[in-house]
NUDRENBA-985240 format. One record per residue: residue number from 1; x, y, z of N, C-alpha, C, O in turn. Coordinates in nm, 3 decimals, m for minus. Layout:
! NUDRENBA-985240
<num NUM; nX X; nY Y; nZ Z; caX X; caY Y; caZ Z; cX X; cY Y; cZ Z; oX X; oY Y; oZ Z>
...
END
This chain:
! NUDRENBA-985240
<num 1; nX 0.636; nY m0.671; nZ 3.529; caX 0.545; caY m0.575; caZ 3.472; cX 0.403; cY m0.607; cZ 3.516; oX 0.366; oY m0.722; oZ 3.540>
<num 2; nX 0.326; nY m0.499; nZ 3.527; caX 0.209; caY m0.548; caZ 3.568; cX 0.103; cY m0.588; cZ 3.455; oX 0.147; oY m0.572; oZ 3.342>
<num 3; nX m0.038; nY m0.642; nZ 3.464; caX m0.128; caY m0.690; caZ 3.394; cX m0.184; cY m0.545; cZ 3.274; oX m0.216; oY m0.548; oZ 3.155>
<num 4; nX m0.177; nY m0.459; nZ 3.348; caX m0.183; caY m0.348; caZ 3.248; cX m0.169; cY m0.290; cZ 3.168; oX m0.242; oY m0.242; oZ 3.081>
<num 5; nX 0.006; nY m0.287; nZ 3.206; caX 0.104; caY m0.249; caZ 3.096; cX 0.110; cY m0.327; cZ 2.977; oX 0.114; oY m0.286; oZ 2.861>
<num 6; nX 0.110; nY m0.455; nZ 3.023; caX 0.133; caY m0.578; caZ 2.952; cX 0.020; cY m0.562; cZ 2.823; oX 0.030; oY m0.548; oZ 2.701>
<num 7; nX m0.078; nY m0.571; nZ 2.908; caX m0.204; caY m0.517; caZ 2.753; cX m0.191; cY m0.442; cZ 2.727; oX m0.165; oY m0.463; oZ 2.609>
<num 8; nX m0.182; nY m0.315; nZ 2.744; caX m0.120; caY m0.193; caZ 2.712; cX m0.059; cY m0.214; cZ 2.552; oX m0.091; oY m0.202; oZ 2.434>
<num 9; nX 0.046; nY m0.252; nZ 2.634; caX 0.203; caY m0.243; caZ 2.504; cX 0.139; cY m0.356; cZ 2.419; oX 0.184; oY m0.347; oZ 2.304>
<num 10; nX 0.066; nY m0.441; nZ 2.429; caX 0.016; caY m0.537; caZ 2.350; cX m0.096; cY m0.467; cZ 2.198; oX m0.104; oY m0.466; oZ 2.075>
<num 11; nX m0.151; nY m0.426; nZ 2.303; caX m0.260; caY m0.300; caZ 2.204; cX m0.202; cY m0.240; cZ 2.107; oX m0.227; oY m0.239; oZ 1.986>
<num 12; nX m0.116; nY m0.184; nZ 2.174; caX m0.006; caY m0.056; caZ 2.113; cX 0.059; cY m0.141; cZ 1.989; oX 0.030; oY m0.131; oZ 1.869>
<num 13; nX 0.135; nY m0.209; nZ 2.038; caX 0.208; caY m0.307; caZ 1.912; cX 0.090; cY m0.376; cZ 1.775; oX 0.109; oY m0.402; oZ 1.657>
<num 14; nX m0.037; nY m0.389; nZ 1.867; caX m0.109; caY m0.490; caZ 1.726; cX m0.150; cY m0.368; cZ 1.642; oX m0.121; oY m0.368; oZ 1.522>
<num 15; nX m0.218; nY m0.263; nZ 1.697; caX m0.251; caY m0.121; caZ 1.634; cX m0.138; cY m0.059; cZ 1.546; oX m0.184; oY m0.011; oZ 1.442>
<num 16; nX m0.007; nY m0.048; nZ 1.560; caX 0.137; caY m0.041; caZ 1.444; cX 0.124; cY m0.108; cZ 1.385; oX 0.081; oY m0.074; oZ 1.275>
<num 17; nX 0.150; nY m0.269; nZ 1.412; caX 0.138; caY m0.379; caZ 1.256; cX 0.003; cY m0.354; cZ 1.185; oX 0.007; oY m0.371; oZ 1.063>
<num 18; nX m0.138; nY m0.311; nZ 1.248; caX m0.167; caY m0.305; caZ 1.104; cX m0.197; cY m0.171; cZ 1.056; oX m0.273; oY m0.163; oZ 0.960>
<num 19; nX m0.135; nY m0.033; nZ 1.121; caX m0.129; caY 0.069; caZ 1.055; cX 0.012; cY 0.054; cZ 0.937; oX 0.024; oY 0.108; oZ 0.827>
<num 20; nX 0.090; nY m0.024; nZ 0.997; caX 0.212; caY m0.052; caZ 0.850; cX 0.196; cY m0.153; cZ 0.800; oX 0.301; oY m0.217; oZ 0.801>
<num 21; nX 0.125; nY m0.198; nZ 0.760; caX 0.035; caY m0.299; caZ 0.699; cX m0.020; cY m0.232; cZ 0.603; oX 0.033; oY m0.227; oZ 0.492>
<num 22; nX m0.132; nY m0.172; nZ 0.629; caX m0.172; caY m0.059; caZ 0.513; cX m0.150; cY 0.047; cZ 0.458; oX m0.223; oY 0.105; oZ 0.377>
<num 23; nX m0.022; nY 0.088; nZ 0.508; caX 0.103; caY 0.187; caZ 0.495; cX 0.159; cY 0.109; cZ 0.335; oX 0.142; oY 0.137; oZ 0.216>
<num 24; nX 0.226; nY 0.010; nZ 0.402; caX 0.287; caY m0.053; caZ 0.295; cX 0.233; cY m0.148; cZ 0.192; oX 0.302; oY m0.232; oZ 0.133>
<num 25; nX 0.106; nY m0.129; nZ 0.175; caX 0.016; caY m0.198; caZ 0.112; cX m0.016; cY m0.059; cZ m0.002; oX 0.025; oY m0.063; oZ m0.118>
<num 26; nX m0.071; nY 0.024; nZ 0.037; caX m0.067; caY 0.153; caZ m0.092; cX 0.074; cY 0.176; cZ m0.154; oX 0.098; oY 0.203; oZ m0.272>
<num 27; nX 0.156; nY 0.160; nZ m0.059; caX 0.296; caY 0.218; caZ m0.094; cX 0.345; cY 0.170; cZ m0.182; oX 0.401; oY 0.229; oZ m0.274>
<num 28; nX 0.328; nY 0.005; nZ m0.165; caX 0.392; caY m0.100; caZ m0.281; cX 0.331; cY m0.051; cZ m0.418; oX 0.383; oY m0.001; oZ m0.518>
<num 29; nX 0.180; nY m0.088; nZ m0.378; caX 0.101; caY m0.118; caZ m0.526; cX 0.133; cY 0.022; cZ m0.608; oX 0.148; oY 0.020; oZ m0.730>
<num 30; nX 0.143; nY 0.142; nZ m0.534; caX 0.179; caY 0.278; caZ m0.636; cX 0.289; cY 0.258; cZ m0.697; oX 0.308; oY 0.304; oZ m0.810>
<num 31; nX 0.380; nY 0.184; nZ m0.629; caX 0.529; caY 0.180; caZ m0.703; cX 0.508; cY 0.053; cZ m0.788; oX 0.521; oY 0.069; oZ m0.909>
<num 32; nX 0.480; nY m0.059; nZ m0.747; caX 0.454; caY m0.147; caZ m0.865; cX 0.370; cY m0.091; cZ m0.974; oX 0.393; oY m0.159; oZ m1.075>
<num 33; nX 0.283; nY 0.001; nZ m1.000; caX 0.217; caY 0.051; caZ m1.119; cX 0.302; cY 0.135; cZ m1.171; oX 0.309; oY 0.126; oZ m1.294>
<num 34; nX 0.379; nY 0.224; nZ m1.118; caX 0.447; caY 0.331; caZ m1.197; cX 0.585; cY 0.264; cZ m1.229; oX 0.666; oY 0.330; oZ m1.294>
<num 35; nX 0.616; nY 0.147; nZ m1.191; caX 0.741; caY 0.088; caZ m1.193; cX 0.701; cY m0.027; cZ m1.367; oX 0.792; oY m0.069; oZ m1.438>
<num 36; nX 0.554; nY m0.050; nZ m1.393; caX 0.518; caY m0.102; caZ m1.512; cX 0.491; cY m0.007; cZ m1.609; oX 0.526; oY m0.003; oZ m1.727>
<num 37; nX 0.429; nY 0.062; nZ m1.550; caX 0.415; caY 0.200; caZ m1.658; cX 0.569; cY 0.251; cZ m1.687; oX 0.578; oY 0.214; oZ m1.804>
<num 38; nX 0.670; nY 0.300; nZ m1.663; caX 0.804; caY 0.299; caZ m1.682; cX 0.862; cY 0.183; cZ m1.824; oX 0.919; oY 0.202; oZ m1.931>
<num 39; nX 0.800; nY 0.045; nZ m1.741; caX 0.895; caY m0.073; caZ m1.862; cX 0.805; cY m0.045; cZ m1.947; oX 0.868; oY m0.045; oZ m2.053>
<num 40; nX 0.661; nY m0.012; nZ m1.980; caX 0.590; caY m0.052; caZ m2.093; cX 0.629; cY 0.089; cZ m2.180; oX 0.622; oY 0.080; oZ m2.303>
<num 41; nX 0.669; nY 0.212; nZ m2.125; caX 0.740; caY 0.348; caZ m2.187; cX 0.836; cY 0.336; cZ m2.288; oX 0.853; oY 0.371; oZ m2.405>
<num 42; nX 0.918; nY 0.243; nZ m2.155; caX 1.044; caY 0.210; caZ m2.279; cX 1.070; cY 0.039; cZ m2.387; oX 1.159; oY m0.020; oZ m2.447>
<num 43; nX 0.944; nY 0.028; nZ m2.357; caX 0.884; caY m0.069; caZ m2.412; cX 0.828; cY m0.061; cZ m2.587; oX 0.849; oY m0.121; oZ m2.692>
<num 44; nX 0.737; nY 0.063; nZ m2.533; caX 0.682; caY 0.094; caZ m2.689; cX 0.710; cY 0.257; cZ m2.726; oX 0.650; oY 0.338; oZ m2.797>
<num 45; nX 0.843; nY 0.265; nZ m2.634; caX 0.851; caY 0.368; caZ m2.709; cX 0.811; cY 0.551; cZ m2.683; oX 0.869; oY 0.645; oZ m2.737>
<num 46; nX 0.714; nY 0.558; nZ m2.600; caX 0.623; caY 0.663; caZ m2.600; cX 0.698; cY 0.767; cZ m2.432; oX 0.780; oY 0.732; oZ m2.348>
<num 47; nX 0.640; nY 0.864; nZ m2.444; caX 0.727; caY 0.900; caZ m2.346; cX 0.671; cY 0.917; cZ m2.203; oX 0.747; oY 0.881; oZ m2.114>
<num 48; nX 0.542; nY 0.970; nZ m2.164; caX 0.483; caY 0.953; caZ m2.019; cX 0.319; cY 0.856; cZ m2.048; oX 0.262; oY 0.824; oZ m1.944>
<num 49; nX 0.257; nY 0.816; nZ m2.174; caX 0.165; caY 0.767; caZ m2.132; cX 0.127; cY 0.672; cZ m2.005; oX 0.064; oY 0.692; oZ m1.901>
<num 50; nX 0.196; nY 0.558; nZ m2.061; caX 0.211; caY 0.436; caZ m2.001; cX 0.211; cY 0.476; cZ m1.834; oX 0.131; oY 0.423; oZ m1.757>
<num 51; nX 0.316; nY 0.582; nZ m1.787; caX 0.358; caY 0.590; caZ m1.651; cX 0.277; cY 0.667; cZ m1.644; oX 0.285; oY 0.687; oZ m1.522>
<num 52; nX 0.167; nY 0.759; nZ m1.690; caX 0.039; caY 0.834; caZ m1.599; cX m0.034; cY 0.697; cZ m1.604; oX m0.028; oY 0.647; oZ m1.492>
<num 53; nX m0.098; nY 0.621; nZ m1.689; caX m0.155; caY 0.540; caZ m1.669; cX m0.110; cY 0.421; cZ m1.519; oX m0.182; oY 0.399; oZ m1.422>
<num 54; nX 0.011; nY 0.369; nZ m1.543; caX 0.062; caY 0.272; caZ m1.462; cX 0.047; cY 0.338; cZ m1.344; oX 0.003; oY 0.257; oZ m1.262>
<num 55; nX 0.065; nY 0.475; nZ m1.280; caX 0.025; caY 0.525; caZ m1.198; cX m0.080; cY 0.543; cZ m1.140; oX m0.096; oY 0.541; oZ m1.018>
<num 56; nX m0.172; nY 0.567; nZ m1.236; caX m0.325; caY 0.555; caZ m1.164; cX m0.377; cY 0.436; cZ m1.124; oX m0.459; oY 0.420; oZ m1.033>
<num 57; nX m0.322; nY 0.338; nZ m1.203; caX m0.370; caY 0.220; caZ m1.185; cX m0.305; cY 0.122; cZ m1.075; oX m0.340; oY 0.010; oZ m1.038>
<num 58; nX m0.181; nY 0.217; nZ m1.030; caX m0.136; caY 0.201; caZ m0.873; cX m0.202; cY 0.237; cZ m0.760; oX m0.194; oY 0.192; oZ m0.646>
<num 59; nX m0.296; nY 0.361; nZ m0.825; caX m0.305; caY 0.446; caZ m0.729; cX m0.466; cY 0.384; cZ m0.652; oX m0.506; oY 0.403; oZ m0.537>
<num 60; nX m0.531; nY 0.306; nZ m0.765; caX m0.674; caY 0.231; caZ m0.764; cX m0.629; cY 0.135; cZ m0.686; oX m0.681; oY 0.110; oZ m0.578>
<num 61; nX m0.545; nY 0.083; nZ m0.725; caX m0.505; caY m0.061; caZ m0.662; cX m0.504; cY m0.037; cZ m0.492; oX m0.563; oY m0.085; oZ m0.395>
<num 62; nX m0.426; nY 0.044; nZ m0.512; caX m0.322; caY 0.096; caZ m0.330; cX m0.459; cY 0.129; cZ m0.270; oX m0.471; oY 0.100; oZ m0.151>
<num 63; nX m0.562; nY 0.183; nZ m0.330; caX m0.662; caY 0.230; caZ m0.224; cX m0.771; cY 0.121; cZ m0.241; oX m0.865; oY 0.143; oZ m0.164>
<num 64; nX m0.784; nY 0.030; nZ m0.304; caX m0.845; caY m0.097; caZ m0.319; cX m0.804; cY m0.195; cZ m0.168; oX m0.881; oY m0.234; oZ m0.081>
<num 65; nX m0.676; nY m0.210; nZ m0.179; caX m0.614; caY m0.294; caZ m0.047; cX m0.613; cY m0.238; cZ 0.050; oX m0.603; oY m0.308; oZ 0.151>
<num 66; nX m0.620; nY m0.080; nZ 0.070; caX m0.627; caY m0.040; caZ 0.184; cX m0.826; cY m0.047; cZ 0.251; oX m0.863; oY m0.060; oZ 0.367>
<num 67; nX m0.896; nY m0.033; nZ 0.146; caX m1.041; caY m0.078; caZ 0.179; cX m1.045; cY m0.237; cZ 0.235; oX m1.095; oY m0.286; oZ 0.336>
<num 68; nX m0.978; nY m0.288; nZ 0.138; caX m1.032; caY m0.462; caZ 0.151; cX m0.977; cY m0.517; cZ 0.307; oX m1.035; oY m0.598; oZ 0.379>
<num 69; nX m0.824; nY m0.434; nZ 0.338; caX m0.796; caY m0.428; caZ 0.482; cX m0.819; cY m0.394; cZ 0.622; oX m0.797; oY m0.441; oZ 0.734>
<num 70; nX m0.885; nY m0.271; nZ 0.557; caX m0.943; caY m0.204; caZ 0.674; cX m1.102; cY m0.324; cZ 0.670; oX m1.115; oY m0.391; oZ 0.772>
<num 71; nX m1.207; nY m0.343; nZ 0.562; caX m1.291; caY m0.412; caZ 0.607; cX m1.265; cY m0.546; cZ 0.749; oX m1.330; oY m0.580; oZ 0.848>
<num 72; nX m1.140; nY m0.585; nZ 0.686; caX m1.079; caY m0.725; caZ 0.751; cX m1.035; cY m0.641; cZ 0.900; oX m1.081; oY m0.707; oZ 0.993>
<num 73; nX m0.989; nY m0.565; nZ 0.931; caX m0.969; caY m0.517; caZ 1.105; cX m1.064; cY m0.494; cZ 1.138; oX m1.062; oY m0.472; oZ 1.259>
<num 74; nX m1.220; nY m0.476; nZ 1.071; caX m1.325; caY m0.410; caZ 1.172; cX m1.340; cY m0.448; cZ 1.218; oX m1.419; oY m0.413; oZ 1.305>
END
């Protein structure tokens, strides 16, 4: 292969890991919040508070790590 390609496909590959990096960095934290909001539902009882809440507070999170990440690639 030549010197080109080689960086090339190198580029290409580091630019994927950290677009799914911060793919799966919102992705988690939304499901870990709505996945607590869920146990604390049937926890105390109530029927969507908890999971609008646990949700938003996924949803802060997920776009928290995707800032604090993107600062870290600039």
């Amino acid at each position: 292969m030549k010197e080109d390609t080689k960086k090339f496909l190198k580029e290409l590959l580091s630019g994927g890991y950290k677009a799914s990096t911060i793919g799966m960095s919102l992705v988690l934290a939304i499901f870990i919040g709505a996945f607590f909001g869920y146990l604390l539902d049937n926890y105390f009882g109530t029927s969507y508070f908890f999971k609008i809440v646990g949700l938003i507070v996924g949803i802060i999170a997920g776009f928290r790590n995707v800032y604090i990440i993107g600062k870290k690639y600039k």
